[in-house]
MARVEX-885782 format. One record per residue (C-alpha): residue number from 1; residue in three letters; chain; x, y, z. Coordinates in steps of 0.02 Angstrom, whole numbers, plus 32768, in hexadecimal, padded with zeros to 4 digits. Layout:
<vokes>
(voke NUM; 'ALA'; 'A'; (X; Y; Z)),
...
</vokes>
This chain:
<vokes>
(voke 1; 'UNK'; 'A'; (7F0E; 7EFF; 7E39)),
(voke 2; 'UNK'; 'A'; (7ED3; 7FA5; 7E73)),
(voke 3; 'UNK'; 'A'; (7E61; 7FB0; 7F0F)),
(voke 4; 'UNK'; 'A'; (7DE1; 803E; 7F20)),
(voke 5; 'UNK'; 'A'; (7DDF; 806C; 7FB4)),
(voke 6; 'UNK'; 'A'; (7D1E; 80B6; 7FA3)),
(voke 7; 'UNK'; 'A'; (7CBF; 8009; 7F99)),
(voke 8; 'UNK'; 'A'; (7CB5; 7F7E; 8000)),
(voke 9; 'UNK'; 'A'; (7D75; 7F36; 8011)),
(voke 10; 'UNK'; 'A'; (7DA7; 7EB7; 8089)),
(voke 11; 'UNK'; 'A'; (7E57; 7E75; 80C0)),
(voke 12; 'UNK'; 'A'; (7E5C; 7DE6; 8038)),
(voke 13; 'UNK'; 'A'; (7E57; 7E7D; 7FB0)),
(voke 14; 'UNK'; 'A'; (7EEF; 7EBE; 7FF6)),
(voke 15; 'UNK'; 'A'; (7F3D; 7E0F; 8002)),
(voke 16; 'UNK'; 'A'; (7F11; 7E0E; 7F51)),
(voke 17; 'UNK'; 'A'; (7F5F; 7EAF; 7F1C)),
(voke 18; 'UNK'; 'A'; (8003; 7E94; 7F84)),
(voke 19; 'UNK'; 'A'; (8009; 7DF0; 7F3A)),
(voke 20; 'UNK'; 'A'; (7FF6; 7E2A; 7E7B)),
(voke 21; 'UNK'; 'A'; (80C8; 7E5C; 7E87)),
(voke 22; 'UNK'; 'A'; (816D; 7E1C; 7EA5)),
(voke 23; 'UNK'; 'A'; (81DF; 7E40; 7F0F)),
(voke 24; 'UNK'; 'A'; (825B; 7E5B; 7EA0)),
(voke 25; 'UNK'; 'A'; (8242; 7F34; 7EA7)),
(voke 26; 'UNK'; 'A'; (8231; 7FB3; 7F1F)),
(voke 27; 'UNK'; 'A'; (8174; 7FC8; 7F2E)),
(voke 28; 'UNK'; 'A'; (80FA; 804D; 7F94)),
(voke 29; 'UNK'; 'A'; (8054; 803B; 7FB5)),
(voke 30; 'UNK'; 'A'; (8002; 80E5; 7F90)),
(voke 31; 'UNK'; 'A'; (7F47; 8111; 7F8B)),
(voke 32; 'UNK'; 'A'; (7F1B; 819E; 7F12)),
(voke 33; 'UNK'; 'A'; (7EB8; 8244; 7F25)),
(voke 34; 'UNK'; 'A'; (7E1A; 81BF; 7EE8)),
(voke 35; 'UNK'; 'A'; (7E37; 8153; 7F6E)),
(voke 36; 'UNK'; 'A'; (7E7A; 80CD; 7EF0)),
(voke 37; 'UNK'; 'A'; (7F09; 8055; 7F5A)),
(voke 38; 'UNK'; 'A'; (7F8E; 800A; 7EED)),
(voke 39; 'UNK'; 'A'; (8048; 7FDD; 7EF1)),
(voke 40; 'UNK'; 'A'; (80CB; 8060; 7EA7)),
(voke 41; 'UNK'; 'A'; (816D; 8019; 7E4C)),
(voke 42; 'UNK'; 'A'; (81EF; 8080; 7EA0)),
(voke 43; 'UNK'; 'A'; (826F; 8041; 7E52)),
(voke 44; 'UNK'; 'A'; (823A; 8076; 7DAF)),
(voke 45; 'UNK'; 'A'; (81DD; 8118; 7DE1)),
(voke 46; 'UNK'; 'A'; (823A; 815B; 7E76)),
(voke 47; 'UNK'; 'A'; (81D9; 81F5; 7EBF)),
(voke 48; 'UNK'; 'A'; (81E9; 82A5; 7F2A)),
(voke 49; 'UNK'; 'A'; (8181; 830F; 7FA1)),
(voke 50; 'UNK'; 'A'; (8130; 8366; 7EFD)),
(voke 51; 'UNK'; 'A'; (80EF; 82B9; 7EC1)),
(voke 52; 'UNK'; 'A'; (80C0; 8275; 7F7C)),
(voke 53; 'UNK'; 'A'; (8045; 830D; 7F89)),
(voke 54; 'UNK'; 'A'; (7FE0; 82C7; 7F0C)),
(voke 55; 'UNK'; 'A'; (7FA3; 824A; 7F66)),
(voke 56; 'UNK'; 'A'; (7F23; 8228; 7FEE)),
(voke 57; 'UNK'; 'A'; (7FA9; 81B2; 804B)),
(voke 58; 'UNK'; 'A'; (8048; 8142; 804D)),
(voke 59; 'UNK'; 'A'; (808E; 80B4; 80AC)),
(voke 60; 'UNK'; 'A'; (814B; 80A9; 80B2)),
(voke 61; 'UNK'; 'A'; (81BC; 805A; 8023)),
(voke 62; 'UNK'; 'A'; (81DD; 7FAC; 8021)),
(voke 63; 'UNK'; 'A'; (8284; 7F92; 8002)),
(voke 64; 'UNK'; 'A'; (82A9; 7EE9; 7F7B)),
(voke 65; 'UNK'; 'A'; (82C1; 7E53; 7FCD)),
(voke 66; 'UNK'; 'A'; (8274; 7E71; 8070)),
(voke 67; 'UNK'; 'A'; (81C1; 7E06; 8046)),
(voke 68; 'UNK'; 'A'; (8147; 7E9A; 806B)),
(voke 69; 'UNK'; 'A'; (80F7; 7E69; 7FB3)),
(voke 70; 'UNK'; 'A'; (80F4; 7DCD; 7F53)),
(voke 71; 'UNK'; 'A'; (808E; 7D11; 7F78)),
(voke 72; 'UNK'; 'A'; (80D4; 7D03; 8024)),
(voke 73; 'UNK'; 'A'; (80B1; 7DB9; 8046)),
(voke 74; 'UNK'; 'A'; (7FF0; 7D91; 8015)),
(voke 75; 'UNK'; 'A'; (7FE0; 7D11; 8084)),
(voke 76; 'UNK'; 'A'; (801B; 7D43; 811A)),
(voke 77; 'UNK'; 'A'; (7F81; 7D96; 8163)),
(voke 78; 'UNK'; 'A'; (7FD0; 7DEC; 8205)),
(voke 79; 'UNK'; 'A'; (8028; 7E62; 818E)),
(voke 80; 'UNK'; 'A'; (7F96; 7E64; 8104)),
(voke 81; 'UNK'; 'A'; (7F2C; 7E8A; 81A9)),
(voke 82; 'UNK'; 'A'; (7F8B; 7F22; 81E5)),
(voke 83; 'UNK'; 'A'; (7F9B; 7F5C; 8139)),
(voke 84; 'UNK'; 'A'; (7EDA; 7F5B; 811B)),
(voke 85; 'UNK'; 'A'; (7ECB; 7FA1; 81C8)),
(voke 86; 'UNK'; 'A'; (7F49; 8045; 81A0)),
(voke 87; 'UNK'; 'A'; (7ED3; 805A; 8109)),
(voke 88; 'UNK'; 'A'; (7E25; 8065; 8170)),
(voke 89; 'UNK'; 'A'; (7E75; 80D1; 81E8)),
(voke 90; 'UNK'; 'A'; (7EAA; 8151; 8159)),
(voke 91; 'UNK'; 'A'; (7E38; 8149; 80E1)),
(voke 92; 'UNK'; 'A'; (7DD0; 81B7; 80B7)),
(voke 93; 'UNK'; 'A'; (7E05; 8229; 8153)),
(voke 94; 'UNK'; 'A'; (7EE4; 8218; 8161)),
(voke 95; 'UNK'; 'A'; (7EED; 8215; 8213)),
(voke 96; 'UNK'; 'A'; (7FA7; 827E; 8231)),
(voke 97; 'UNK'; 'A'; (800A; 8275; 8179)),
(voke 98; 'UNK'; 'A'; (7FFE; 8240; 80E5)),
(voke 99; 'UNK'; 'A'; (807E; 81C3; 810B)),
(voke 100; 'UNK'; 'A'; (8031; 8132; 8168)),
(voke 101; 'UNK'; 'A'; (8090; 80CF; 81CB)),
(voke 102; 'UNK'; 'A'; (8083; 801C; 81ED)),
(voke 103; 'UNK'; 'A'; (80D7; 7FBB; 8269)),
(voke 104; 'UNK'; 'A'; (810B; 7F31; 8215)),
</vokes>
């Protein structure tokens, strides 16, 4: 459940795409050089500095098991809220680095 980044977006699309996982992976939220936000199975598809350059920006990892992503993720719309936040302040302009953080 991809979310571009270029339209109109609100917080309830990122709800949506946080919420379209489990919580059973390592997962990174990464927005690509098209400005297209979506979650990365780390796990699966761990990555380096050559990959990371690639994109236009990256929040940190989110280790398994700690309920960053999944239903209960979704609905809880302090962290959905800074997450959507992080995103308007860095895209399209990256304010520092291209890895964002949150304080979660």
């Amino acid at each position: 459940m991809p979310v571009d980044l270029k339209g109109n977006w609100t917080d309830a699309d990122i709800a949506k795409l946080i919420g379209s996982v489990t919580d059973d992976r390592d997962w990174r939220l990464e927005v690509d050089a098209d400005g297209i936000a979506n979650l990365s199975n780390k796990t699966a598809n761990p990555t380096g500095a050559e990959y990371d350059e690639t994109l236009h920006c990256f929040l940190e990892t989110w280790m398994q098991g700690t309920d960053f992503v999944g239903p209960s993720a979704a609905g809880d719309k302090v962290l959905v809220g800074k997450i959507a936040k992080a995103l308007r302040e860095n895209y399209p302009v990256v304010k520092a680095e291209k890895f964002v953080y949150v304080d979660l």
